[in-house]
C-alpha positions as CSV (number, residue, x, y, z in Angstrom):
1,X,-81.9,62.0,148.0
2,X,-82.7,58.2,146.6
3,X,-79.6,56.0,147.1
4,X,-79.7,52.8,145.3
5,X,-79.1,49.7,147.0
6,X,-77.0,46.6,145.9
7,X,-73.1,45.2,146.1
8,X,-70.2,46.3,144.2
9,X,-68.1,43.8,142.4
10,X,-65.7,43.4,145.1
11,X,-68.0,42.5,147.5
12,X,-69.7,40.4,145.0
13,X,-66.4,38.1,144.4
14,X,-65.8,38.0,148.0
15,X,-69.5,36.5,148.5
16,X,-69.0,34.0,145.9
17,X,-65.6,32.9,147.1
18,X,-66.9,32.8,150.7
19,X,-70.0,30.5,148.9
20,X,-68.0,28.3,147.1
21,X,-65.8,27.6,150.4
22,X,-69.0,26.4,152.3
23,X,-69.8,24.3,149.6
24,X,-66.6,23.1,149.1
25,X,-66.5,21.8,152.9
26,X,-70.0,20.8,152.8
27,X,-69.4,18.2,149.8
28,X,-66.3,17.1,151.0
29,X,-68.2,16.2,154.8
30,X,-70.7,14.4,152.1
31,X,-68.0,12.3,150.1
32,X,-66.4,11.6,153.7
33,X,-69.9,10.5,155.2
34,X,-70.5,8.5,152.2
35,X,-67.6,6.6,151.9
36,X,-67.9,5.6,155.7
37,X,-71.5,4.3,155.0
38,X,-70.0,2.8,152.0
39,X,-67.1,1.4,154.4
40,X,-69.5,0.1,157.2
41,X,-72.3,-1.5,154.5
42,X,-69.5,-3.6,153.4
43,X,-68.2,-4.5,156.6
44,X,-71.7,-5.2,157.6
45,X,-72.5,-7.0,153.8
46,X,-69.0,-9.4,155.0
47,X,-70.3,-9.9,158.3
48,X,-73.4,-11.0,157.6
49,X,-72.1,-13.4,154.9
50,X,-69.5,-15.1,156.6
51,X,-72.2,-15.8,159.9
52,X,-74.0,-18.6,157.9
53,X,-71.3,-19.5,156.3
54,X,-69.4,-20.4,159.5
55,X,-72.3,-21.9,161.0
56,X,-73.0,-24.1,158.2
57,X,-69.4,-25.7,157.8
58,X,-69.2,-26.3,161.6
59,X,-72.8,-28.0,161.6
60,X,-72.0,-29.7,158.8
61,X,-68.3,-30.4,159.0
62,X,-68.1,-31.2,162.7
63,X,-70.0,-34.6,163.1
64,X,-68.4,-36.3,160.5
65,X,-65.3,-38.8,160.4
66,X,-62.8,-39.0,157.7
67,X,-61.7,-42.1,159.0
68,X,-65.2,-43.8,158.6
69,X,-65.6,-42.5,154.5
70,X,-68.0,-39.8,155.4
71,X,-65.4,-37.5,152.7
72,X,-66.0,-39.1,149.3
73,X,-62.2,-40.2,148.1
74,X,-61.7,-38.7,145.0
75,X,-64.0,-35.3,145.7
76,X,-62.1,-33.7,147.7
77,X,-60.1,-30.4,146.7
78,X,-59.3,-26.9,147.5
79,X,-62.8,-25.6,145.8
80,X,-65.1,-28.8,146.4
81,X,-65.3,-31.2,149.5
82,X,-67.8,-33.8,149.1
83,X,-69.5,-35.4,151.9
84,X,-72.1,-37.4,153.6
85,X,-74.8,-34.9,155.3
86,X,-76.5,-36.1,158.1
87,X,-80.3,-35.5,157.4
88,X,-82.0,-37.5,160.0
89,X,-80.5,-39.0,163.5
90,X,-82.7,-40.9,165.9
91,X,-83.2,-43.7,167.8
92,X,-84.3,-47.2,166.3
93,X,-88.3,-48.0,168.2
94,X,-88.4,-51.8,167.3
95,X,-85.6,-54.6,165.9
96,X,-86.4,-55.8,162.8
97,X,-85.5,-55.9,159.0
98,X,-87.1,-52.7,159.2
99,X,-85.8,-49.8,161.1
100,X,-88.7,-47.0,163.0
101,X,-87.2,-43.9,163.8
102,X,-88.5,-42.3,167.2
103,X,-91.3,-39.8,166.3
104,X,-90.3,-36.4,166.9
105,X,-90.5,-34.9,170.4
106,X,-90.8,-32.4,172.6
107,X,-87.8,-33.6,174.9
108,X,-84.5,-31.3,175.6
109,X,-82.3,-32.6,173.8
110,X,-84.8,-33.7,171.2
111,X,-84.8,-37.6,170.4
112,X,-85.6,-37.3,166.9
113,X,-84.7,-34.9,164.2
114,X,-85.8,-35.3,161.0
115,X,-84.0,-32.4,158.6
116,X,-84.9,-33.5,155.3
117,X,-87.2,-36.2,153.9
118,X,-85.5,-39.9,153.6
119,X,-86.3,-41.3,150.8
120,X,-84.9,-44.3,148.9
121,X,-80.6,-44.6,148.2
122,X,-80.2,-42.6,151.4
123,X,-77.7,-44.3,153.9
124,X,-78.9,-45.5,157.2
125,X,-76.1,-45.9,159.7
126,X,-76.4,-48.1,163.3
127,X,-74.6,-48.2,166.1
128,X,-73.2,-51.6,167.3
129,X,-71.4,-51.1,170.5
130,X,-67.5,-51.9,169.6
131,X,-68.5,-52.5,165.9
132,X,-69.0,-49.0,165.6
133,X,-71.3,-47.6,163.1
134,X,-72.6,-50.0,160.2
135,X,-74.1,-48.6,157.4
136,X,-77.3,-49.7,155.5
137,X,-79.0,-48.6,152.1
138,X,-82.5,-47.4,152.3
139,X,-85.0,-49.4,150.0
140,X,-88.0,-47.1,150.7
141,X,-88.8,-44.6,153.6
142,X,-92.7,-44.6,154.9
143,X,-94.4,-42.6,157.8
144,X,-96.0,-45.2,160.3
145,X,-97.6,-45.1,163.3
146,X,-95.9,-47.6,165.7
147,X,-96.1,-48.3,169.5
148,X,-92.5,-47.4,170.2
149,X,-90.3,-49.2,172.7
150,X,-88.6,-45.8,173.2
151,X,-90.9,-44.0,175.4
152,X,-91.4,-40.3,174.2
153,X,-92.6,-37.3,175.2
154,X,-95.1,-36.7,172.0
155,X,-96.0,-39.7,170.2
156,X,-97.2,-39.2,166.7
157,X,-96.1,-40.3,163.4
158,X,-92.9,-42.4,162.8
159,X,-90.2,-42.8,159.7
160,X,-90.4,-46.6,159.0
161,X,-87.4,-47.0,156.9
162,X,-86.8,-50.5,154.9
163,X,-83.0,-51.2,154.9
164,X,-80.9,-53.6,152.2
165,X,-79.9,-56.3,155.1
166,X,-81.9,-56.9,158.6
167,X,-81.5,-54.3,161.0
168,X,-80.7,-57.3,163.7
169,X,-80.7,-54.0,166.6
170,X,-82.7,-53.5,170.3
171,X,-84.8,-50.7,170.5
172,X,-83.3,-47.7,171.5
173,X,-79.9,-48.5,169.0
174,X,-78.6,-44.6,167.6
175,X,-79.2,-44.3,164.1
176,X,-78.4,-41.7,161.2
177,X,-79.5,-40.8,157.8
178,X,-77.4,-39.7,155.7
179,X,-77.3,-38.5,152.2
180,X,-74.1,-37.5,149.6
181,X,-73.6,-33.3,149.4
182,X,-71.4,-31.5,147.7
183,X,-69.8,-27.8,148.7
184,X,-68.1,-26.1,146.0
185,X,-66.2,-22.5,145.4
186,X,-67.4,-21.9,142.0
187,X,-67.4,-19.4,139.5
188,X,-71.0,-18.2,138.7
189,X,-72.3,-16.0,135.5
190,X,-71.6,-13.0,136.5
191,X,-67.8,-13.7,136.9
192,X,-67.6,-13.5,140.3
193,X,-66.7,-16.5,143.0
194,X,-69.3,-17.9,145.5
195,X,-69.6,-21.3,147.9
196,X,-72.5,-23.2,147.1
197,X,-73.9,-26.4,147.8
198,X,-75.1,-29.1,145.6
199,X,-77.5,-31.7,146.6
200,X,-77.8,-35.3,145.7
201,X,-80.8,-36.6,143.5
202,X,-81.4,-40.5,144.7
203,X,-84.2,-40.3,142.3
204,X,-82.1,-38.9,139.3
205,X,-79.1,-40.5,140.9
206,X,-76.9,-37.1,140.1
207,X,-76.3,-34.0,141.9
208,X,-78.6,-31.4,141.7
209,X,-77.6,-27.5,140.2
210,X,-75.9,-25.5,142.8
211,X,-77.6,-23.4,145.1
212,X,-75.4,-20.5,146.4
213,X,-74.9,-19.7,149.9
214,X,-72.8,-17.0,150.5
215,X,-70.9,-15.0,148.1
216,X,-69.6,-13.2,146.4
217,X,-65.9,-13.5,147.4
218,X,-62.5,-12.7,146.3
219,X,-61.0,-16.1,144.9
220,X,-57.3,-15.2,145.6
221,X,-55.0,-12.0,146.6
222,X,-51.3,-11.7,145.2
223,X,-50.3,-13.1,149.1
224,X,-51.4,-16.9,148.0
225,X,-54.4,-16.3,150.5
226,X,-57.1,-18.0,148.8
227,X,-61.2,-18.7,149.1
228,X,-61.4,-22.2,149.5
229,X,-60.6,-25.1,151.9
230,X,-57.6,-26.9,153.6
231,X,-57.2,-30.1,155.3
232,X,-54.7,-31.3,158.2
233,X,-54.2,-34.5,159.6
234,X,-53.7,-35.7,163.3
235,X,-50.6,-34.4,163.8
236,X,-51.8,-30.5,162.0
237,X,-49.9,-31.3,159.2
238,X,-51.7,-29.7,156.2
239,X,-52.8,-32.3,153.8
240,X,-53.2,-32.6,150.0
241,X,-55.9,-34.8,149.3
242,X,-55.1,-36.7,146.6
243,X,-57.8,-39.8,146.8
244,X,-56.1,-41.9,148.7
245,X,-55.5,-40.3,151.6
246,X,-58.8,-38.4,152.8
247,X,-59.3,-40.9,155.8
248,X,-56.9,-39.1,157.1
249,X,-58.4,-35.6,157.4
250,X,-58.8,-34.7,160.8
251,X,-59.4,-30.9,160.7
252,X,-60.8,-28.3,157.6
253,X,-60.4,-25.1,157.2
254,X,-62.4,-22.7,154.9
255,X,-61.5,-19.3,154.2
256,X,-63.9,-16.5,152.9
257,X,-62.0,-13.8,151.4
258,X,-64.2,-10.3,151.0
259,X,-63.9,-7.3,149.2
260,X,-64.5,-4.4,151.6
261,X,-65.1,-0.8,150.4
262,X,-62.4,1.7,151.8
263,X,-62.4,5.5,152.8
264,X,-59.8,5.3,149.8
265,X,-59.5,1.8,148.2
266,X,-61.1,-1.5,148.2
267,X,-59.8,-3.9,150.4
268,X,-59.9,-7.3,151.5
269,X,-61.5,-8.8,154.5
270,X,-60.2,-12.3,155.1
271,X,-62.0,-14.6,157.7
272,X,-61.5,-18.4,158.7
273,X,-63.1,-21.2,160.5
274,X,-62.3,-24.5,162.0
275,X,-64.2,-27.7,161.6
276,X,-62.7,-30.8,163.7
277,X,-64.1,-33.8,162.7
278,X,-65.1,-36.5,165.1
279,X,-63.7,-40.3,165.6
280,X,-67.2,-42.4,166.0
281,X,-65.7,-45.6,164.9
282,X,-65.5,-47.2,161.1
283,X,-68.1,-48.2,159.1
């Protein structure tokens, strides 16, 4: 006797039920996976941001001094902090009206570092013993090739920069270039808050676009936390600069505020660092 084979409608219901269970759990391991990756990519996206960020404001933050005018009075503010950036430092080769930087070299610590092009309307800044540092505009910037009474490791071609006054230095005097930059928290197109950096032009004698460096972040939370910077004095009293008191600023602060995916919600990462800013001596 043929008996057909096949499932009644009970067992049918209970197979479905049984399927939809599995896939049930299965999505909901697949929504849980997903928002971790989600989770960590942000996490990671934060992490990677703030790095840079960090290193930048130390590096550029750090060898400066308030005292000496290297924070432009005036610029200064919870979203912008203008300042001078060093772009060259050296030691002077000759004494004369005109300064040679060392060539670069090979040595540890280098003598010579050369991170952007001088050109003319750049500052060139000399050490004088108890006179401190004395600044000097720069009329034009050529590459020489110079006997050098510094002795290096690798001679080769030298800055030869032509100042406003006579250098009036011995060889071997520490010298700095530096040139007017400006870090803002800005609002870009797409509505959305980032820190940039604006360069100076000494050719169009104006501030270039802004280029942006890390971004985005989250401008402010309902806590009064805030994207920006802050400023203390001597004493770690915070500061309001207010342009007249900017000599003053001993210590900045800038804090990155992130939005970070959540298993459930979007949060905020928030994420600070410290820039102490050096006594040289006034200008």
């Amino acid at each position: 006797m043929l008996r057909r084979s096949g499932v009644t409608l009970v067992e049918l219901l209970v197979a479905l039920s049984l399927g939809g269970l599995v896939l049930a759990v299965a999505v909901g391991s697949m929504l849980r996976q997903y928002r971790g990756a989600r989770w960590v990519e942000g996490l990671t996206g934060a992490e990677l941001q703030l790095r840079p960020t960090l290193r930048l404001v130390a590096d550029e933050l750090e060898p400066l001094d308030a005292a000496a005018g290297d924070l432009a009075a005036g610029q200064v503010s919870d979203t912008a902090i203008e300042l001078r950036a060093v772009i060259a430092a050296s030691l002077t080769c000759d004494s004369s009206a005109t300064v040679t930087l060392v060539p670069e070299t090979g040595a540890a610590p280098p003598l010579g570092g050369l991170a952007r092009p001088v050109t003319a309307g750049d500052s060139a800044w000399l050490y004088r013993d108890s006179l401190g540092w004395r600044g000097h505009a720069v009329i034009s910037a050529s590459r020489t090739t110079t006997a050098c009474g510094v002795p290096t490791s690798t001679p080769g071609p030298a800055v030869n920069l032509a100042l406003d006054a006579p250098a009036d230095v011995p060889a071997g005097t520490p010298v700095r270039v530096t040139r007017w930059e400006r870090w803002v928290v800005y609002r870009a197109g797409d509505g959305r808050w980032y820190l940039g950096v604006r360069d100076w032009s000494p050719a169009a004698s104006r501030f270039l676009a802004v280029q942006p460096v890390a971004g985005p972040f989250v401008r402010r939370v309902p806590s009064g936390a805030r994207t920006g910077f802050r400023y203390f004095d001597a004493t770690d009293a915070e500061l309001d600069p207010d342009g007249t008191n900017e000599r003053a600023i001993a210590r900045v602060r800038i804090t990155t505020l992130s939005a970070v995916p959540a298993a459930t919600t979007d949060s905020v990462r928030r994420d600070s660092a410290e820039a102490v800013l050096s006594r040289r001596g006034t200008s």
